[in-house]
C-alpha positions as CSV (number, residue, x, y, z in Angstrom):
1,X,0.0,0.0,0.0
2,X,1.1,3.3,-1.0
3,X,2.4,5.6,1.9
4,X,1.8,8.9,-0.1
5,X,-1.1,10.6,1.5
6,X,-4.3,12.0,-0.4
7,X,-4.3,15.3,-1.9
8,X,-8.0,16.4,-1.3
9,X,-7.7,17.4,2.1
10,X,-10.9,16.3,2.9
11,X,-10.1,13.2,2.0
12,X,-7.2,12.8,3.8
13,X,-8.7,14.1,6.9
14,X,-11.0,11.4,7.2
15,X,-8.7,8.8,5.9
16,X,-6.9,9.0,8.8
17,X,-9.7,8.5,10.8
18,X,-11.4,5.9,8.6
19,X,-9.0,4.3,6.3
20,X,-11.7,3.4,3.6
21,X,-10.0,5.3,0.7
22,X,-6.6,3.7,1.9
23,X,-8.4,0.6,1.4
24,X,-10.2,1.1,-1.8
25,X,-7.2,2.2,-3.4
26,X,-5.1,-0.9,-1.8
27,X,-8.1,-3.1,-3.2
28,X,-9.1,-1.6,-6.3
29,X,-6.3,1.0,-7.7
30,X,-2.5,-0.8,-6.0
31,X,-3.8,-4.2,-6.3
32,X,-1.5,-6.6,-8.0
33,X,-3.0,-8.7,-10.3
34,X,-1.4,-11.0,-12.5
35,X,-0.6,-9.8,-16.1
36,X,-2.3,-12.1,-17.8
37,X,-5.6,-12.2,-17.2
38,X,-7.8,-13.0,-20.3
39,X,-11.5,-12.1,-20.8
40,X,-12.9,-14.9,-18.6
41,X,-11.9,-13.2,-15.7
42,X,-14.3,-10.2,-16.6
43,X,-17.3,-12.4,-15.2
44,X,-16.0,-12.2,-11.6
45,X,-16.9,-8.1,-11.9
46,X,-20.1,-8.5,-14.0
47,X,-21.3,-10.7,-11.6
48,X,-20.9,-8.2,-8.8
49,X,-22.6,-5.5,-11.1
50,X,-25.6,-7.7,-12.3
51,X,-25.9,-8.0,-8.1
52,X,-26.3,-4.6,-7.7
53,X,-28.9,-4.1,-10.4
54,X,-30.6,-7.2,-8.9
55,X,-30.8,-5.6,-5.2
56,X,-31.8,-2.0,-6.4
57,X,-33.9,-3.1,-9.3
58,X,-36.0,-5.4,-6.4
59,X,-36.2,-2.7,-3.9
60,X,-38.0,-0.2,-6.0
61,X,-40.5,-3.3,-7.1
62,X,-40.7,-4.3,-3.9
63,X,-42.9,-0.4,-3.3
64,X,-45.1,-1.8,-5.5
65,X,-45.6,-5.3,-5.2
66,X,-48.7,-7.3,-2.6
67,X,-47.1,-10.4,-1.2
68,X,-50.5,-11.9,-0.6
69,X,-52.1,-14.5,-2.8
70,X,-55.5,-12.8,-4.0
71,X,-53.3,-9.8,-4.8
72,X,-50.5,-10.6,-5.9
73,X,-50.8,-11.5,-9.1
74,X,-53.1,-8.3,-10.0
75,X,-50.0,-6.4,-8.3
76,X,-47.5,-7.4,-11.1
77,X,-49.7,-6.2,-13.3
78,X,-50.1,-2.9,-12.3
79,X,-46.6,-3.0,-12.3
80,X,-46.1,-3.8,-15.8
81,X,-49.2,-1.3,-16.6
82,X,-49.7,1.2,-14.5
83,X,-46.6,1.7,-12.3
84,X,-43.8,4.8,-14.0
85,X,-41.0,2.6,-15.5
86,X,-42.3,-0.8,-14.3
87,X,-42.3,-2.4,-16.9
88,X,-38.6,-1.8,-17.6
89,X,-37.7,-2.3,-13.6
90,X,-39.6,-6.0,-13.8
91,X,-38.2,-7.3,-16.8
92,X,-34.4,-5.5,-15.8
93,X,-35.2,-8.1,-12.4
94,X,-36.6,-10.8,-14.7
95,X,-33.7,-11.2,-17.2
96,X,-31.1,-10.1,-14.7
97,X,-31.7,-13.2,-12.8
98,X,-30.9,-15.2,-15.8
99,X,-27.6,-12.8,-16.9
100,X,-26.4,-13.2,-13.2
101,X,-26.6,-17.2,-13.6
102,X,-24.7,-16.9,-16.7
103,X,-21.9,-14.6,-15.6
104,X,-21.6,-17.6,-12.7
105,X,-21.7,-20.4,-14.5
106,X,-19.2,-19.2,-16.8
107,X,-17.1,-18.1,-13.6
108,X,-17.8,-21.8,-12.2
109,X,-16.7,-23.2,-15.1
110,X,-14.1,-21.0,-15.7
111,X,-13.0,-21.7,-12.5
112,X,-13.0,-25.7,-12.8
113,X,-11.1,-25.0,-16.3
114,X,-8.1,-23.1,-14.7
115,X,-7.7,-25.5,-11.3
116,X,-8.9,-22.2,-9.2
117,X,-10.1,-24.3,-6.6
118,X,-6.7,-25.7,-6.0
119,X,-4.2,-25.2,-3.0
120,X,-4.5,-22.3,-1.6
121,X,-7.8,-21.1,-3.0
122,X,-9.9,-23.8,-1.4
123,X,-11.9,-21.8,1.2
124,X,-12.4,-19.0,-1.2
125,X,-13.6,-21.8,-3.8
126,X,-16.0,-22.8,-0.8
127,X,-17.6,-19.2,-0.6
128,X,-18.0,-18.9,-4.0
129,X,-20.2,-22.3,-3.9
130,X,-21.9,-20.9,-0.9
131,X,-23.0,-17.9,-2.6
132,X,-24.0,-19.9,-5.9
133,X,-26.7,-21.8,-3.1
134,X,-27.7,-18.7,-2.0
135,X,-28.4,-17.8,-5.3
136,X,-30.6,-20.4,-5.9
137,X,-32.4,-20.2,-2.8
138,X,-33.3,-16.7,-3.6
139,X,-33.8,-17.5,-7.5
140,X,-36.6,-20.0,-6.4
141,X,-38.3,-17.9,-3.9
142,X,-38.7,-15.2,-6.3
143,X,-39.8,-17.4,-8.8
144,X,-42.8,-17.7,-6.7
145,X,-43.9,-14.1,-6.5
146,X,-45.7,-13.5,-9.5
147,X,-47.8,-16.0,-8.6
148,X,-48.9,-17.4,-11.9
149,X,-49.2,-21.2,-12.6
150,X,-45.9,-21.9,-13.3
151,X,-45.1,-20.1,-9.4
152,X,-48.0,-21.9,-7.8
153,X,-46.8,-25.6,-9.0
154,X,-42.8,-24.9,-9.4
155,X,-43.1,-24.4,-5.6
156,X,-45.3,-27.2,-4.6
157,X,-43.1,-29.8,-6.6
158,X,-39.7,-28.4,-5.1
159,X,-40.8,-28.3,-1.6
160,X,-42.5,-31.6,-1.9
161,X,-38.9,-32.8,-2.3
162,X,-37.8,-32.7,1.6
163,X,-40.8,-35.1,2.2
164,X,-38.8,-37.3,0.9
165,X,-36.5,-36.7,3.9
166,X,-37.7,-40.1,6.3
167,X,-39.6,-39.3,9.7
168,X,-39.0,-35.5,9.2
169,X,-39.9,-35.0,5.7
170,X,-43.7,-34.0,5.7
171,X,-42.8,-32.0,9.1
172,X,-40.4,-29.6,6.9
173,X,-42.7,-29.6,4.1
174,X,-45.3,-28.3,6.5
175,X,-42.7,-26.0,8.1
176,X,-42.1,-24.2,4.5
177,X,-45.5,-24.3,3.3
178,X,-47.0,-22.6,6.8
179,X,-49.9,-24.4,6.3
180,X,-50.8,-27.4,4.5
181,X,-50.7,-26.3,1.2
182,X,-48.7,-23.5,-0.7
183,X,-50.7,-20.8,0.0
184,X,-50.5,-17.3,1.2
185,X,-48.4,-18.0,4.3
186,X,-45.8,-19.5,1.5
187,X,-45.9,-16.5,-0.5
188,X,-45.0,-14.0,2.6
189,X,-42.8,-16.1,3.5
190,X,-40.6,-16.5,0.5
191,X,-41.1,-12.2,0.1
192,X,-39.3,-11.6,2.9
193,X,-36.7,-14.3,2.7
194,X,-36.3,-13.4,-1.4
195,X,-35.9,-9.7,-0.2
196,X,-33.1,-10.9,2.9
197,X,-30.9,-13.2,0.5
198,X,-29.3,-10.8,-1.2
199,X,-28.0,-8.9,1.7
200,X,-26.6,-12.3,3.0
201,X,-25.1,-12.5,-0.8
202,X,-23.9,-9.1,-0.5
203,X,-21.6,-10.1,2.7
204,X,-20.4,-13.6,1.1
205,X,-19.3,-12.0,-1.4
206,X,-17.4,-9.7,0.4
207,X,-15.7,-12.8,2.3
208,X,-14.8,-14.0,-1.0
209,X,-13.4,-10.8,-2.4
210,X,-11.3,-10.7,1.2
211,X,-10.0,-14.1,0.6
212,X,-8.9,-14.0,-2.7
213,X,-6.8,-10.5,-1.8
214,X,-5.5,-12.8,1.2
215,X,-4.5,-15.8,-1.4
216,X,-4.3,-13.4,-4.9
217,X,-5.9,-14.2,-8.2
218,X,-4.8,-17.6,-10.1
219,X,-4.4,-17.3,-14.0
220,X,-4.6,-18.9,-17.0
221,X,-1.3,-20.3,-16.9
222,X,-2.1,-21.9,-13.0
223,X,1.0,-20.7,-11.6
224,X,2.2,-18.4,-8.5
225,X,3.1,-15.2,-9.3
226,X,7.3,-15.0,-9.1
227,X,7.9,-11.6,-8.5
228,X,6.5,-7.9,-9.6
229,X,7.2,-8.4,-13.3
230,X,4.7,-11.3,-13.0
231,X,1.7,-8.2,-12.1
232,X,0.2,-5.1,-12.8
233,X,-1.9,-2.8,-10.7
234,X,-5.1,-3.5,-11.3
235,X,-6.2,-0.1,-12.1
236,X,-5.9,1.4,-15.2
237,X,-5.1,-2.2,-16.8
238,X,-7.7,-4.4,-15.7
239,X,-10.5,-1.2,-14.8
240,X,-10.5,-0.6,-18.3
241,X,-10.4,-4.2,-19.3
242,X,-13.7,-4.7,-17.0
243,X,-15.5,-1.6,-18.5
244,X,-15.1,-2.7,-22.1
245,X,-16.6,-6.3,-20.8
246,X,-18.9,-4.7,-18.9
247,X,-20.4,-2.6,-21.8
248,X,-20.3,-5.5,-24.4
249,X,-22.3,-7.8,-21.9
250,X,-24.8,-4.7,-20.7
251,X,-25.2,-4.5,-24.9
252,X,-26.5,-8.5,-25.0
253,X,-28.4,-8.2,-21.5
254,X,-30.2,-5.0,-22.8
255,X,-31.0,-6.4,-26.1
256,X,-33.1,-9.1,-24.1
257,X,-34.5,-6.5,-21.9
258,X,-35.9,-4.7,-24.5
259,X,-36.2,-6.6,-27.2
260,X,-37.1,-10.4,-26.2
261,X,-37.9,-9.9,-22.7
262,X,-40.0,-13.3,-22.4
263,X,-37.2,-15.4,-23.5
264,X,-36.8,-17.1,-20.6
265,X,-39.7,-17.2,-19.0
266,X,-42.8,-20.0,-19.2
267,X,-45.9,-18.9,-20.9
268,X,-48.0,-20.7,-18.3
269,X,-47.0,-18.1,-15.8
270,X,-48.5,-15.4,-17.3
271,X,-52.2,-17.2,-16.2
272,X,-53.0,-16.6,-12.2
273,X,-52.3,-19.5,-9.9
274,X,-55.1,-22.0,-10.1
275,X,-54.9,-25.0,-7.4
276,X,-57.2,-26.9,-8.9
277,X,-55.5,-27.2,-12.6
278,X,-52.0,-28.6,-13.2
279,X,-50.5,-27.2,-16.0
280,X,-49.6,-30.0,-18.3
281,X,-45.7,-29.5,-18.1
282,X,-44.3,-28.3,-14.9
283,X,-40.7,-26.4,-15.5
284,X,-38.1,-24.7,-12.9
285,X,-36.3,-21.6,-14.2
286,X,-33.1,-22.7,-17.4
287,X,-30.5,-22.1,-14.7
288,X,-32.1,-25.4,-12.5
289,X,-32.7,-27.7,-15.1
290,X,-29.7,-29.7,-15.1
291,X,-30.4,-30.4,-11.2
292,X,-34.1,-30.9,-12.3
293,X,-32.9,-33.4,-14.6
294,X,-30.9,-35.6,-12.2
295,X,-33.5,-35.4,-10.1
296,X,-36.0,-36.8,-12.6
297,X,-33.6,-39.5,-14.0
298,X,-33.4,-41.7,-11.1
299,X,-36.8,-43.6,-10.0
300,X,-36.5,-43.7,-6.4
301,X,-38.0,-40.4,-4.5
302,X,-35.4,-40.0,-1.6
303,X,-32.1,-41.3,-3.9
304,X,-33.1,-38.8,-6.5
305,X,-33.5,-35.7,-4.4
306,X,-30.4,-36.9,-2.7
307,X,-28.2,-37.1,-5.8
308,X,-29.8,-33.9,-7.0
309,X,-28.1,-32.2,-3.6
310,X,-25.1,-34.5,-3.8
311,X,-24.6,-32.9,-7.6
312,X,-23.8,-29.7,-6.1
313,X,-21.8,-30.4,-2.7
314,X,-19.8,-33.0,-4.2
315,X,-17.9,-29.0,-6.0
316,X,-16.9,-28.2,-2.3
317,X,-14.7,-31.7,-2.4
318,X,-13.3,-30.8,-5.9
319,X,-10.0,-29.2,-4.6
320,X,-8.8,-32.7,-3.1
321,X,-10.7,-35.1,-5.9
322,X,-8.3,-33.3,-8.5
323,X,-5.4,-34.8,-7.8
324,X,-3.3,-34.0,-10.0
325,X,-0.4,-30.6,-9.1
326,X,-1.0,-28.9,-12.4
327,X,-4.1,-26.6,-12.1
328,X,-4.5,-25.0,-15.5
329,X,-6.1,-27.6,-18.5
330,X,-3.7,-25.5,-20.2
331,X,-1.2,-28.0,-19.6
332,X,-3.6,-30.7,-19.2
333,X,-4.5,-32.4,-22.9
334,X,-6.1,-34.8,-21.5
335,X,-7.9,-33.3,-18.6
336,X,-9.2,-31.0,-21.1
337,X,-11.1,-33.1,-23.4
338,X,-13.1,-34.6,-20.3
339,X,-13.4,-30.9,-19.1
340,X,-14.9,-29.8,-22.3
341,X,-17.3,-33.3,-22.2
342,X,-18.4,-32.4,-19.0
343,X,-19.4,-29.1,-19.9
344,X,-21.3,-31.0,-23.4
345,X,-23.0,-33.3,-20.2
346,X,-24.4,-29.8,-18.6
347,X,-26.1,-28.6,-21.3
348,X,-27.6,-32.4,-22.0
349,X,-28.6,-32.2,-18.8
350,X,-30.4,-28.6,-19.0
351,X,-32.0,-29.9,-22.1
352,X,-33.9,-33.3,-20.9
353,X,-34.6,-31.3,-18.0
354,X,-36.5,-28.4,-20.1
355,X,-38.6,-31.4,-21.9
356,X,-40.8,-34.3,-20.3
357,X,-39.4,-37.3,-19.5
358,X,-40.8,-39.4,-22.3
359,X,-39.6,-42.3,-24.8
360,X,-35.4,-41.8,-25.3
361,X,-35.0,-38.6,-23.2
362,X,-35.4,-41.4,-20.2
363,X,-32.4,-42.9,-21.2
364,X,-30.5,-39.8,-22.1
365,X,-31.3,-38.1,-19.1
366,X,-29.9,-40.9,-17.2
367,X,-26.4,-41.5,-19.0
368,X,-26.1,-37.7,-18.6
369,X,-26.6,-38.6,-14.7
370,X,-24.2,-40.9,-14.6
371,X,-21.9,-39.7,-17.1
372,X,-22.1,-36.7,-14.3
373,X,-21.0,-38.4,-11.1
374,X,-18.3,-40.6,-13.3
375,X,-16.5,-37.2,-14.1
376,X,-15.1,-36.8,-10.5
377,X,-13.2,-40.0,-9.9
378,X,-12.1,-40.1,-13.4
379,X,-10.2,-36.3,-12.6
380,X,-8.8,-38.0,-9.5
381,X,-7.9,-41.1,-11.9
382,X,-6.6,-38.2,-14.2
383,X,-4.5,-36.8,-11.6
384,X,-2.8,-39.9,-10.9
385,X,-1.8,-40.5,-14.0
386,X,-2.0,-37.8,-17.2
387,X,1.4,-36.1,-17.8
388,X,1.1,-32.6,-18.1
389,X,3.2,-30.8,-20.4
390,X,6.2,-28.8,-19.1
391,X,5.4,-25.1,-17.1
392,X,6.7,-22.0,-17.9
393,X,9.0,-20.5,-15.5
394,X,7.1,-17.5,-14.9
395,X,4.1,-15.6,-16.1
396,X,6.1,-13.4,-18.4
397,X,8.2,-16.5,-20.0
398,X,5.1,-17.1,-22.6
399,X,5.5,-13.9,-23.9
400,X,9.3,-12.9,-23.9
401,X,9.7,-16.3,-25.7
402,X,7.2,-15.0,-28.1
403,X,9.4,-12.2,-29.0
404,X,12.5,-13.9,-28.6
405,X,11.5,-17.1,-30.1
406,X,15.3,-18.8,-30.5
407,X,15.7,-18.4,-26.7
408,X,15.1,-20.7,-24.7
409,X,12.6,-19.9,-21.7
């Protein structure tokens, strides 16, 4: 950190009362962050923004919106008709939630691609996974506030799930519900906790961006920085670099805001909730399917809601089933093939899961199950025996070998 004190006065002043300029420019200005960080890394950042427009984007529909469940419905559509800019604040919230899933997927990914979750990033790995959970807690419970058809029987198939939990299981169910149906102690319910989540996002992410200034940012290449003509402070380089990313993404996100803002939604829940008729397909949001889909593929209640769980925890045990001490697929041949199958075996996955399970999806669904699970041995199998090709010596050798070609790094 920079001992050269502020020149606004005003600034310093409180500075030296408060050190939160010293830290913001420590954090965000001195920072050093590896040189070469390509454009994956930008989703990191626009997942933090895509936050923020989900928090303030909710809290002004939140003025506006009746958690109760003869009013509710009615109440988003005043929004949309009646309400000064509601229109464009509910479908911002609507399509946001599915550009924040993207921008952490491909971080996930990313992440898996790279080895990030490898020695001595585990913990921050493990807050990163927390905060995807969180996300999906508060995905589904604001799911259920428009309180159309696809709200009203999304959230009486996932909650049925933890009756499948034995002695306990219709107890929970019970417990979520309020009641003994999904009704409209469900409804308050999930508004307030939909409305608390983010703020419990907001402070794991702030664990997460502590712990990876504690252990620094990995790279494409995989390996430790070696001294400080491995970095660069992260502002102007990697400011600018995020702004560029940020407005090409905002470009895409926007286009579906205003252009194809149903895209990802279900028809079915633009018709008010109707206990008494099932719509004939019941779907989750895109960014569950795959889950949905292991859930689906396996007959037995209670083993398929536990492998559906099990297909998320089993991440927080990925930085000690990847055995091998080469993070980055860079120099992994082999591990990148499987990588890049396993990614191919999502989207499988979030397809079969977006259709019913009928005739040769049956099947598919469950080879993509178990071609799922079979991925995580096989990279500690991988580990054990896949020789990686040969490191650089630093982050810089890549590149001064470029321009030096008949040296040798």
């Amino acid at each position: 950190m920079s001992d050269k004190p502020f020149d606004n006065k005003v600034i310093a002043w409180l500075d030296e009362r408060l050190p939160v300029f010293s830290m913001l420019k420590h954090s965000a200005v001195e920072y050093p962050t590896p040189k070469n960080l390509n454009y994956w890394w930008n989703f990191g950042s626009l997942a933090g923004i895509m936050l923020v427009v989900m928090v303030l984007s909710g809290i002004f529909l939140a003025m506006a919106y009746t958690p109760n469940a003869n009013l509710a419905f009615d109440s988003v559509e005043r929004i949309m008709r009646d309400v000064n800019g509601g229109w464009l604040l509910r479908y911002i919230h609507m399509n946001g939630g599915s550009f924040f899933f993207i921008c952490v997927y491909i971080h996930i990914f990313r992440g898996i691609y790279y080895g990030s979750y490898k020695s001595p990033r585990e913990v921050l790995w493990w807050i990163g996974l927390l905060i995807f959970l969180c996300m999906m807690a508060t995905a589904f419970m604001g799911y259920v506030l428009p309180w159309g058809q696809m709200s009203f029987w999304g959230a009486t198939v996932i909650t049925n799930l933890f009756s499948a939990i034995p002695v306990v299981g219709n107890s929970i169910v019970t417990w979520l519900w309020g009641g003994f149906s999904v009704d409209n102690p469900t409804l308050n319910r999930f508004f307030a906790l939909h409305y608390l989540m983010p703020f419990i996002i907001f402070g794991l992410v702030g664990l997460h961006l502590v712990a990876l200034h504690t252990v620094k940012s990995n790279n494409p290449l995989g390996i430790d920085v070696k001294g400080p003509q491995d970095v660069v402070p992260f502002h102007p380089y990697y400011t600018i670099k995020d702004l560029f990313g940020v407005g090409v993404f905002m470009l895409v996100y926007l286009g579906f805001v205003f252009f194809a803002p149903n895209f990802f939604g279900e028809p079915d829940n633009y018709i008010p909730a109707n206990p008494m008729v099932t719509p004939p397909h019941i779907v989750p949001e895109w960014y569950f399917l795959p889950f949905y889909a292991i859930l689906r593929s396996i007959p037995n209640k209670l083993l398929g809601v536990t492998m559906m769980f099990a297909s998320i925890l089993i991440l927080f045990f990925l930085p000690w089933i990847d055995s091998s001490k080469v993070r980055s697929a860079t120099f992994r041949p082999v591990f990148r093939q499987f990588f890049w199958v396993f990614l191919l075996d999502c989207v499988v996955l979030g397809y079969v899961g977006a259709h019913p399970p009928e005739g040769a999806l049956i099947v598919v669904g469950q080879v993509a199950t178990l071609a799922y699970f079979a991925f995580f041995p096989l990279l500690w199998v991988l580990g054990k025996i896949e020789r990686p090709r040969s490191l650089p010596q630093s982050i810089g050798a890549p590149v001064l070998k470029a321009i030096h070609p008949m040296e040798k790094s």
